[in-house]
C-alpha positions, 0 to 999 in steps of 0.5 A: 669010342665013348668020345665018339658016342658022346659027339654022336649024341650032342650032334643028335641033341643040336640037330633037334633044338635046330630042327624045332627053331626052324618049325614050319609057322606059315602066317594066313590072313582069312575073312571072318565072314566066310568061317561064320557063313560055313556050315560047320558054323551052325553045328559049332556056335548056337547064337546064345552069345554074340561076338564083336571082332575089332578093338572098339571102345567099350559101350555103356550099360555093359558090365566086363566080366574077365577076359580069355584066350582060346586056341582052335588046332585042327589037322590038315589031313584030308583038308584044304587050308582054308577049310582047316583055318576056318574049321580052327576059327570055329573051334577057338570061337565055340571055346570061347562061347562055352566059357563066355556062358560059364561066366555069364556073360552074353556077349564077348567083345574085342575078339582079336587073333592072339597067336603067341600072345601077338594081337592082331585086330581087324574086324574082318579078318583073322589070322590063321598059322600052318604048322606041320601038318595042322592049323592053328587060330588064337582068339582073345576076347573080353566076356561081357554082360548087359547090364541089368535095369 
């Protein structure tokens, strides 16, 4: 009988750890200008720090602070995918923004999708993955500040 129960719990156990290597990662690639020109936009980021997506080179008179990573996760319940991956962009972005001005930086430039530390640069698309039941969006990006004259 104990064999049994212990054959029990190590198929349960196995299951699990196969059942979590197989999670749901769908992987959806979104125009950064549609997220920015939404509504929810306006309630998310107030303009004080300005955004630049894409690797480009870094310009003169611009002092870099540091760099981050901010993960925007939001349910699906009730919403669209695509509603979710741009609602997730603006959550990741709005972190972003909030420790760019703990820094103060003014701007933070290089912003690509960083989902499980894979960049992804373009500077018109980001990358959105489905899980179970959520959205999720990974942004890097490096805070920097004009410098002063």
């Amino acid at each position: 009988m104990k064999q049994l129960a212990s054959l029990i719990v190590a198929l349960t156990i196995s299951l699990a750890i196969v059942w979590q290597g197989h999670a749901r990662n769908i992987k959806q690639l979104l125009p950064i200008a549609g997220a920015l020109e939404s509504t929810e936009a306006q309630g998310k980021l107030d303009g004080s720090v300005k955004f630049f997506f894409g690797k480009e080179k870094t310009r003169e008179g611009v002092k870099t602070l540091r760099n981050d990573v901010a993960l925007g996760k939001v349910s699906l319940r009730g919403k669209s995918d695509d509603t979710a991956c741009n609602s997730a962009f603006l959550s990741a972005l709005a972190e972003l923004q909030k420790r760019a001005k703990q820094h103060g930086a003014d701007a933070v430039v290089n912003v690509v999708s960083y989902y499980k530390r894979v960049e992804m640069s373009s500077p018109t698309q980001f990358e959105c993955h489905e899980g179970s039941g959520y959205m999720a969006v990974a942004l890097r990006g490096d805070f920097v500040k004009a410098a002063e004259k």
